[in-house]
C-alpha positions in Angstrom: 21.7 148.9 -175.0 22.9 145.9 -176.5 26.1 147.4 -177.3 26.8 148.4 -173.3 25.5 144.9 -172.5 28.1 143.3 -174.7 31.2 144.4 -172.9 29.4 143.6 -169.8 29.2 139.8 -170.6 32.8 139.7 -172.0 33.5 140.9 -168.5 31.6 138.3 -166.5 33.2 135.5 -169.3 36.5 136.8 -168.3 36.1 136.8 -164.5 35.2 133.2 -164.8 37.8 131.6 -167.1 40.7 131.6 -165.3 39.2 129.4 -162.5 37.3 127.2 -165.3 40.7 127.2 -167.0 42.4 125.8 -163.1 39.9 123.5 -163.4 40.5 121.9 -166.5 44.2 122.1 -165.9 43.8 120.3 -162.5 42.0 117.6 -164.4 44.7 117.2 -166.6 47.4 117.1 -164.3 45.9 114.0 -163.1 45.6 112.6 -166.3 49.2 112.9 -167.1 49.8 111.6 -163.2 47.7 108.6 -165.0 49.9 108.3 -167.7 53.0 108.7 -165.8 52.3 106.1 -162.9 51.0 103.0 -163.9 54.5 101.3 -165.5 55.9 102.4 -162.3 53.4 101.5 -159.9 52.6 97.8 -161.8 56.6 97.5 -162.3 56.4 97.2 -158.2 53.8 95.1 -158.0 55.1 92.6 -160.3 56.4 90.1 -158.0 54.1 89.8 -155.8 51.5 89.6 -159.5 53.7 86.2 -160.9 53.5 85.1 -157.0 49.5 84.9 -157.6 48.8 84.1 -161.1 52.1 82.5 -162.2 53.2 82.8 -165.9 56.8 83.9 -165.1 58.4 83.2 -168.7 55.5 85.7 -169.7 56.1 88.7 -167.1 58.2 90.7 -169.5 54.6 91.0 -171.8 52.8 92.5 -169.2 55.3 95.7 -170.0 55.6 94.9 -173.3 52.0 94.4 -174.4 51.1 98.0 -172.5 54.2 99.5 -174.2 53.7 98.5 -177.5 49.8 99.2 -177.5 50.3 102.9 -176.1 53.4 103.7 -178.7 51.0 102.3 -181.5 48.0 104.0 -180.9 49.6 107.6 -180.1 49.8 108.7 -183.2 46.1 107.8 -184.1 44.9 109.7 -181.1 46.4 112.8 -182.2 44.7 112.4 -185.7 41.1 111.4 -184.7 41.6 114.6 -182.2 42.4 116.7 -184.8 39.7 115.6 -187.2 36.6 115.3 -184.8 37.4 117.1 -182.0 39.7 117.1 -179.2 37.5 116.6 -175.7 35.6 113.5 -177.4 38.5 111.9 -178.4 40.5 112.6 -175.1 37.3 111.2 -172.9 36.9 108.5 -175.1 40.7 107.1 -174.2 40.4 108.1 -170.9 37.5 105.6 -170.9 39.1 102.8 -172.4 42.2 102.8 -170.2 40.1 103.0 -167.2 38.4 99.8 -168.6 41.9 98.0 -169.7 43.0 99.1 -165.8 39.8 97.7 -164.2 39.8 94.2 -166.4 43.6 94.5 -165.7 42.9 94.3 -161.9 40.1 91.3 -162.3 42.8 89.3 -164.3 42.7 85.7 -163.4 45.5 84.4 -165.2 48.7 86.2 -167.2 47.1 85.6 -170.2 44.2 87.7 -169.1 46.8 90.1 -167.9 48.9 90.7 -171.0 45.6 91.3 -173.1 44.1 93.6 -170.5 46.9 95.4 -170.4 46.9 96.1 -174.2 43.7 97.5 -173.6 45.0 99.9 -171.4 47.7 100.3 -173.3 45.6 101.8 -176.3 43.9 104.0 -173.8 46.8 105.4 -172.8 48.5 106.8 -175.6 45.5 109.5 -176.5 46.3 110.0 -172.6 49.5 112.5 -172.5 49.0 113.7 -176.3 45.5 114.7 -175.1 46.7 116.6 -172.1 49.6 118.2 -174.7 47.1 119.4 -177.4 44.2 120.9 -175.1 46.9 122.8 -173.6 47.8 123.7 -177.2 44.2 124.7 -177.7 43.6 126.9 -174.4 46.6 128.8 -173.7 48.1 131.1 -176.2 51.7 130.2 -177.1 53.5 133.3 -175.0 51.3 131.6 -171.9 51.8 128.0 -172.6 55.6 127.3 -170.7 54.4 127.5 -167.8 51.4 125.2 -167.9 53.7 122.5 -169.9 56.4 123.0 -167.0 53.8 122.3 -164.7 53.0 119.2 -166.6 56.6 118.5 -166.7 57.0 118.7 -163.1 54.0 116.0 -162.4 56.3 113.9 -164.8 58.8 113.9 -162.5 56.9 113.6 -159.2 55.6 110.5 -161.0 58.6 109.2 -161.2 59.8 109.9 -158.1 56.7 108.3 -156.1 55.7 105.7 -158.7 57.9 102.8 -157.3 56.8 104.4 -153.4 53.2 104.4 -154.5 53.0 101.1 -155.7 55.1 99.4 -152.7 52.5 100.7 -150.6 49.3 99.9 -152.4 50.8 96.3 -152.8 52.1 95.9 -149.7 48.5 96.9 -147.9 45.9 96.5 -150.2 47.3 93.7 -152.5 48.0 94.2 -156.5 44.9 94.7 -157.8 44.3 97.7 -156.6 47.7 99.0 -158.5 45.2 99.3 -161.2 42.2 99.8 -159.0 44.0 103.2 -157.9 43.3 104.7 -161.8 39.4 104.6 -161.2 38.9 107.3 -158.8 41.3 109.6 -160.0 40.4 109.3 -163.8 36.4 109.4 -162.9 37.1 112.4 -161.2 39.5 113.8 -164.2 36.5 112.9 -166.6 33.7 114.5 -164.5 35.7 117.8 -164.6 36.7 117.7 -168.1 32.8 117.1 -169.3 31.6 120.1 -167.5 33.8 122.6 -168.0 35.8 121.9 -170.8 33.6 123.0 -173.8 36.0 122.8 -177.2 34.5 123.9 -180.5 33.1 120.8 -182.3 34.8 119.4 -185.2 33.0 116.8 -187.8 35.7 116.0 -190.6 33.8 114.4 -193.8 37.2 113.0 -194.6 37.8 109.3 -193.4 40.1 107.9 -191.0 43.4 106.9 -193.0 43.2 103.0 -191.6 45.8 101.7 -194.2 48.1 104.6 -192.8 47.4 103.9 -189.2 48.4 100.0 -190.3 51.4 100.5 -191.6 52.4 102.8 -189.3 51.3 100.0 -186.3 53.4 97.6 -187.6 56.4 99.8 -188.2 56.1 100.7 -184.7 55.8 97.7 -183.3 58.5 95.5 -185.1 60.9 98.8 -183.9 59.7 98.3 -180.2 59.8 94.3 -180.3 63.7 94.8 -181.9 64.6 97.5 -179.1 62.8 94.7 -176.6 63.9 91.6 -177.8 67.5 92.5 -179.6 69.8 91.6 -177.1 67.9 89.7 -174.4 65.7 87.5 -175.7 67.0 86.8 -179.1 70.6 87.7 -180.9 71.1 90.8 -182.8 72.1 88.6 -185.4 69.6 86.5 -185.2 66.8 85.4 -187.7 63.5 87.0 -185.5 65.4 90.2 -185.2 66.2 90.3 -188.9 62.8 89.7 -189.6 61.4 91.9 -187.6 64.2 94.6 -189.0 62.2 94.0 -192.0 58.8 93.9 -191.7 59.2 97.2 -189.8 61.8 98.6 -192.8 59.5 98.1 -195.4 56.6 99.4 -193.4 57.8 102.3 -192.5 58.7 102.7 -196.0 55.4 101.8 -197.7 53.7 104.9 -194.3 55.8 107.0 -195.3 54.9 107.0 -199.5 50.9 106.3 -198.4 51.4 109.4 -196.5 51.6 111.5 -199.7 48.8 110.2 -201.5 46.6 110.0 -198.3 43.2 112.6 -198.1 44.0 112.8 -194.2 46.9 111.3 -193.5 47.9 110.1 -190.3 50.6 112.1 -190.1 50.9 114.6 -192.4 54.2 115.2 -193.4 54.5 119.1 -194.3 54.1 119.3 -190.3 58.1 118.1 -191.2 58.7 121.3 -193.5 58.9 123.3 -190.4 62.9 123.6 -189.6 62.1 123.5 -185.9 59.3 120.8 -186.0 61.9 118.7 -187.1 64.1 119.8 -184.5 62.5 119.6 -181.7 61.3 116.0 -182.8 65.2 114.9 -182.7 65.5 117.0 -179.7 63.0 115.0 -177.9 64.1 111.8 -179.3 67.2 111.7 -177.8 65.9 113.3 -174.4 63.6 110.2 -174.2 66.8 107.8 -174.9 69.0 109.3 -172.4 66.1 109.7 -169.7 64.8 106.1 -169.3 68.5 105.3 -169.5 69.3 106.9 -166.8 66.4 105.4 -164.7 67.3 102.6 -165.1 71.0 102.4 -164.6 71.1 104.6 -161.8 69.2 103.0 -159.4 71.4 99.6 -160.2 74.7 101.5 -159.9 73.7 102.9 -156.1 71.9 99.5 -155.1 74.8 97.0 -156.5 78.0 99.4 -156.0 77.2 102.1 -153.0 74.9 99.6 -151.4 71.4 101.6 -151.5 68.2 99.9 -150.4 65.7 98.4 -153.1 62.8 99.4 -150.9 63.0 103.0 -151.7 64.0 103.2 -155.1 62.3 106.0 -156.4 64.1 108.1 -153.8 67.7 107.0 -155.5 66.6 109.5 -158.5 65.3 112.6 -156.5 68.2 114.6 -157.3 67.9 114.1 -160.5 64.0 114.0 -160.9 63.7 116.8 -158.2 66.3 119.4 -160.5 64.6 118.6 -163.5 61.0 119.7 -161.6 62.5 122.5 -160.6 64.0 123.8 -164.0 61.2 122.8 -166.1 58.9 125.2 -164.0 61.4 128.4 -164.0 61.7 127.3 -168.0 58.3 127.3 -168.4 57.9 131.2 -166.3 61.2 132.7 -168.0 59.2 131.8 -171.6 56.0 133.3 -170.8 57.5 136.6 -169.3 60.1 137.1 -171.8 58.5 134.9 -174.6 62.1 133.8 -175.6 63.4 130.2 -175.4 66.5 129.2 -177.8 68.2 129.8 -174.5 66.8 126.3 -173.1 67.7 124.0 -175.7 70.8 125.0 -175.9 71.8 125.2 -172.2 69.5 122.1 -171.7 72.0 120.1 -174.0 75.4 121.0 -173.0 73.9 120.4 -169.0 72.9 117.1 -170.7 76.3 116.7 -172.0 77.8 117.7 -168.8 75.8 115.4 -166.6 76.6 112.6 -168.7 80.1 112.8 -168.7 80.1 113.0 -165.0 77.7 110.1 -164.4 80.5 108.0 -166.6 83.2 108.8 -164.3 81.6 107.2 -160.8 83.6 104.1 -160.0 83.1 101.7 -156.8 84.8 104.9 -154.8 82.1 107.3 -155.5 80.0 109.0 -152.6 76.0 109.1 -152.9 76.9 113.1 -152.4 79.2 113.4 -155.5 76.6 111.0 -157.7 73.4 113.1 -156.2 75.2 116.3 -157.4 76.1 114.2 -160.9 72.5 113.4 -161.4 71.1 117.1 -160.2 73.6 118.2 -163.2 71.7 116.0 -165.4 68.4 117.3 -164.2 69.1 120.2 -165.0 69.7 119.5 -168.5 66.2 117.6 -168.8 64.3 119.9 -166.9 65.5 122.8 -169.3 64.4 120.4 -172.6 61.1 118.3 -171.4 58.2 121.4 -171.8 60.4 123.8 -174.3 60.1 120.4 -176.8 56.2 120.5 -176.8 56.0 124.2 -176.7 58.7 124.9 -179.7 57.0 121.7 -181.7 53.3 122.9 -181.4 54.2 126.3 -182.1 56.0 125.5 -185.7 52.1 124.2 -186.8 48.6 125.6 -187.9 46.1 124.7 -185.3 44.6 122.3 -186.9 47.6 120.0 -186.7 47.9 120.6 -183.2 46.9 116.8 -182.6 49.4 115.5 -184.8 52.3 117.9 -183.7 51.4 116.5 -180.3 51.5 113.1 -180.8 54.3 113.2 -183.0 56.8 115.1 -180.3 55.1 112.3 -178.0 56.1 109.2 -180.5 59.5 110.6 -181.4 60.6 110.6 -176.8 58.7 107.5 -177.0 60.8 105.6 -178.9 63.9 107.4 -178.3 63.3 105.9 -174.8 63.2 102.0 -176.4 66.5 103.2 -178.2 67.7 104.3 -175.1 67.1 101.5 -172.9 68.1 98.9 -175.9 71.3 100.5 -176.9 72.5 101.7 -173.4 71.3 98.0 -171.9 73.0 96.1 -174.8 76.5 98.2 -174.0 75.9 97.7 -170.2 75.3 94.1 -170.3 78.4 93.3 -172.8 80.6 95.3 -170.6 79.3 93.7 -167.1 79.9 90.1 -168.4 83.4 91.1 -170.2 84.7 92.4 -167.1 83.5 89.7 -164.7 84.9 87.3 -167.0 88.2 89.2 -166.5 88.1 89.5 -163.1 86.2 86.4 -161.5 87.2 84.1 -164.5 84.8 81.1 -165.0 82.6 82.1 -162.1 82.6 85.5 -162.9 81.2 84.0 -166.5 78.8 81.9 -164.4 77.2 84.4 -162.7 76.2 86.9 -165.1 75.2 84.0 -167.9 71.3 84.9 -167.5 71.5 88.2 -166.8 73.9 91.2 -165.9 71.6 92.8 -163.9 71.4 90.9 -160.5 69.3 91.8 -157.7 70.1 92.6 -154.1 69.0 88.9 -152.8 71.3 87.2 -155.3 74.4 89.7 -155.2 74.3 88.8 -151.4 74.7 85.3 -151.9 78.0 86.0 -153.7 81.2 85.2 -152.3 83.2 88.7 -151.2 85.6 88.4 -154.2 83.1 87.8 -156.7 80.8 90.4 -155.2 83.5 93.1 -155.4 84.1 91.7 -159.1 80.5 92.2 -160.1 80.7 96.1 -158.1 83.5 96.7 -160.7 81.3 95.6 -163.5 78.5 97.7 -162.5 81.3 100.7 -162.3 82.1 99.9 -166.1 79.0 99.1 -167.0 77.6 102.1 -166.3 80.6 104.0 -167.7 80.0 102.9 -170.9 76.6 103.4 -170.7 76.7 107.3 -169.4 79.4 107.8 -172.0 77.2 106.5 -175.3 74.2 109.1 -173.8 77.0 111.9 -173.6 77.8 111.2 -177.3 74.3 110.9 -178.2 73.4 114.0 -176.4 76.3 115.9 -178.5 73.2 115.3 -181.2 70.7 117.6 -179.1 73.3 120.3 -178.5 73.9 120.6 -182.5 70.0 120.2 -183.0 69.6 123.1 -180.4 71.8 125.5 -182.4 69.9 125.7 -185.4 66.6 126.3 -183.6 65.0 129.6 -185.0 63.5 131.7 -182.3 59.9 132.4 -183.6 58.3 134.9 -181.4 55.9 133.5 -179.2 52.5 135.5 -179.6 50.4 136.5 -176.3 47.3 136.6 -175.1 47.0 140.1 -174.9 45.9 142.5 -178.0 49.6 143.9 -178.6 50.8 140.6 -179.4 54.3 140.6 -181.2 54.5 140.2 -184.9 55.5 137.7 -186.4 55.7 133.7 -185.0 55.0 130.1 -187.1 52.2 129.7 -189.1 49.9 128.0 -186.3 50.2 131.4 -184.4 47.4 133.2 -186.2 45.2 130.9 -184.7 46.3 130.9 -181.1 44.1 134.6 -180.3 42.4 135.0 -177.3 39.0 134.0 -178.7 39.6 130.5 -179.2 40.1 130.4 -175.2 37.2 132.2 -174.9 35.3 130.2 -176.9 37.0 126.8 -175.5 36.2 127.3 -171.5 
């Protein structure tokens, strides 16, 4: 009796899993829509924020101060999943970035503004390596592309609505409620996730690695300040930036040796032994610096040169964001039918390539067409690398690194990004000001003294010559720019080729041989057990 009864109840679990497992996914999607979001949607609003509480010389910290906290604490988050259990953790930061986004919306002053936004900030970097490692724990390998193309594509729509979003809340609800917004949606995200997510429980005896997480903090931060300040605020050359070149040297230096003599170390660094962990982490590195590169010359080059309106600047990117949605999703459904992926890397990088070159060539003649099917180009590319990153890193680990193989993919696109928008900006800028120095002389000088970047108010006020001057330096700018990312990109392609296609191993009981060490974990009844 008990025998016929078991198969009975593996039956009934069956039947329901796949809509507990909908639900749980649904729950992170709006997470990661979370995640995604905010910058974009407060980035909006930010005007309209200094027009209320003031504090202008400080508006760059309310970006800052969010960045920095989220980049700093990702790594932890992955760890203290790892150690004492993945839904506790995830809920927790869930919790406290809904509490940095609600204190964030009372703010009275930018003071108030910058610290409540660190808050957030901390909360939201055990927000997308959450999302990453449940899916690492639920869904077998072979079945995992297509979830983490999913995830990809709400990346994207993110990015595309973001600046739409927050226009609108701003524009009929006022600014607070571009952090109000995040209530709702994550209350509802942690209502679903505490009743039907139900992970094994972990209680590590081991204690957190604090002088680890330190050292690491710092490092992390003096990296993000110099990618912030180098260029902008301060010299390259000058004596903040060398300090801060440093403090972040040596601290890196003195993680890296703790590391080794840690009992749980923040990040451990066999995860590193794996030849396509590595990979993938360079791999994702420099998607991240050619991806928030592109956002944010693009929309300058079709708003300064072919005229675009401000208003709708998400839109500016939808051929690029809307071919990268697309690609990640077929990625994601070609791996879990065929359980093969080198393909996508590789591909993924010389579209890269490809789409970079072409971006470099637009001058002041260039259509919106002939740039839209430049950017789709590069879309491509993205779409083909974003979820195969995740998917290749987490599968080169055991299981029980899941947390830190997730957080690390998610630290490495991180700061490839502040790269990316450091180095890219630094060579925009230069080029910008050299050329309207050559072309509009002293005023030329004049006008781009505090900043290359002008907006559409100010570039209207220009006289025609120096207007088409500026159009030109945009054209160059952006040139240079594209051109750097293609030769950075050249990096990915040569990454790509040496990626070893492991077998992915499925869900089902004739799973393929083989696959990374991790893979012997990934069976069936750990997704039984988890929903």
């Amino acid at each position: 009796m008990a025998d016929s009864a078991a198969p009975a109840a593996d039956g009934e679990k069956s039947e329901k899993q796949p809509r507990s497992i909908r639900v749980v996914l649904l729950a992170l999607m709006i997470t990661m829509m979370l995640a995604m979001l905010d910058n974009m949607i407060v980035g909006t609003a930010m005007p309209t924020i200094v027009g209320e509480l003031g504090g202008l010389e400080h508006l760059s910290w309310v970006v800052t101060a969010y960045t920095l906290a989220t980049a700093a604490a990702t790594p932890l988050w992955g760890k203290l999943g790892d150690m004492y259990g993945r839904k506790g953790s995830f809920m927790t930061s869930i919790v406290i970035f809904l509490v940095g986004s609600a204190l964030s919306g009372m703010a009275q002053n930018m003071g108030q503004l910058i610290g409540f936004r660190a808050v957030q900030g901390l909360g939201a970097g055990g927000l997308m390596v959450g999302v990453m490692a449940i899916i690492g724990d639920l869904i077998p390998p072979r079945e995992r592309g297509k979830y983490q193309g999913m995830m990809a594509g709400v990346m994207a729509l993110a990015m595309i609505g973001g600046p739409l979003v927050g226009g609108t809340i701003t524009d009929n609800w006022g600014w607070r409620w571009a952090f109000y917004i995040n209530l709702p949606l994550g209350v509802v995200a942690l209502v679903a996730i505490s009743a039907v997510l139900h992970l094994p429980q972990k209680r590590s005896q081991a204690r957190v690695d604090y002088l680890g997480a330190a050292l690491l903090t710092i490092g992390i931060t003096s990296i993000v300040l110099v990618t912030t300040w180098g260029g902008s605020q301060y010299a390259w050359t000058s004596a903040r930036i060398m300090e801060l070149i440093g403090i972040g040297v040596a601290a890196l230096v003195g993680f890296l040796f703790w590391q080794t003599k840690a009992v749980e170390p923040v990040v451990p660094l066999h995860i590193f032994r794996s030849r396509n962990f590595s990979l993938m982490s360079a791999i994702g590195f420099i998607t991240g610096f050619v991806m928030f590169g592109a956002t944010l010359f693009l929309p300058l080059y079709q708003q300064s040169v072919q005229g675009a309106s401000a208003t709708n600047s998400g839109l500016l990117l939808l051929p690029m964001l809307g071919a990268m949605l697309v690609v990640s999703m077929i990625a994601g459904r070609v791996t879990t039918n065929s359980g093969r992926y080198k393909v996508f890397p590789v591909v993924g990088s010389v579209l890269m390539i490809a789409g970079l070159f072409l971006l470099s060539q637009m001058d002041t003649g260039t259509s919106r067409f002939t740039s839209g099917v430049y950017m789709a180009v590069l879309g491509a590319g993205m779409g083909c690398l974003m979820q195969v990153t995740m998917l290749v890193a987490q599968n080169s680990v055991e299981m029980r690194d899941m947390g830190v193989a997730s957080s690390t993919t998610t630290l490495a696109r991180t700061l490839g990004s502040s790269f990316g928008v450091a180095i890219m900006g630094a060579l925009f800028n230069n080029r910008v000001q050299h050329v309207m120095a050559e072309r509009a002389g002293a005023l030329g000088s004049k006008i781009t003294e505090q900043s290359a970047q002008l907006d559409a108010k100010s570039l209207q006020k220009l006289p025609a010559a120096a207007r088409e001057a500026y159009q030109h330096a945009v054209s160059a700018g952006t040139h240079s720019a594209f051109l750097l990312g293609a030769v950075v990109a050249v990096l990915a392609l040569a990454a790509a080729v040496f990626v070893k296609e492991v077998p992915l191993r499925g869900a089902g009981p004739d799973k393929q041989a083989g696959g990374a060490a991790g893979d012997a974990a990934d069976v069936p009844p750990a997704v039984a057990e988890a929903v």
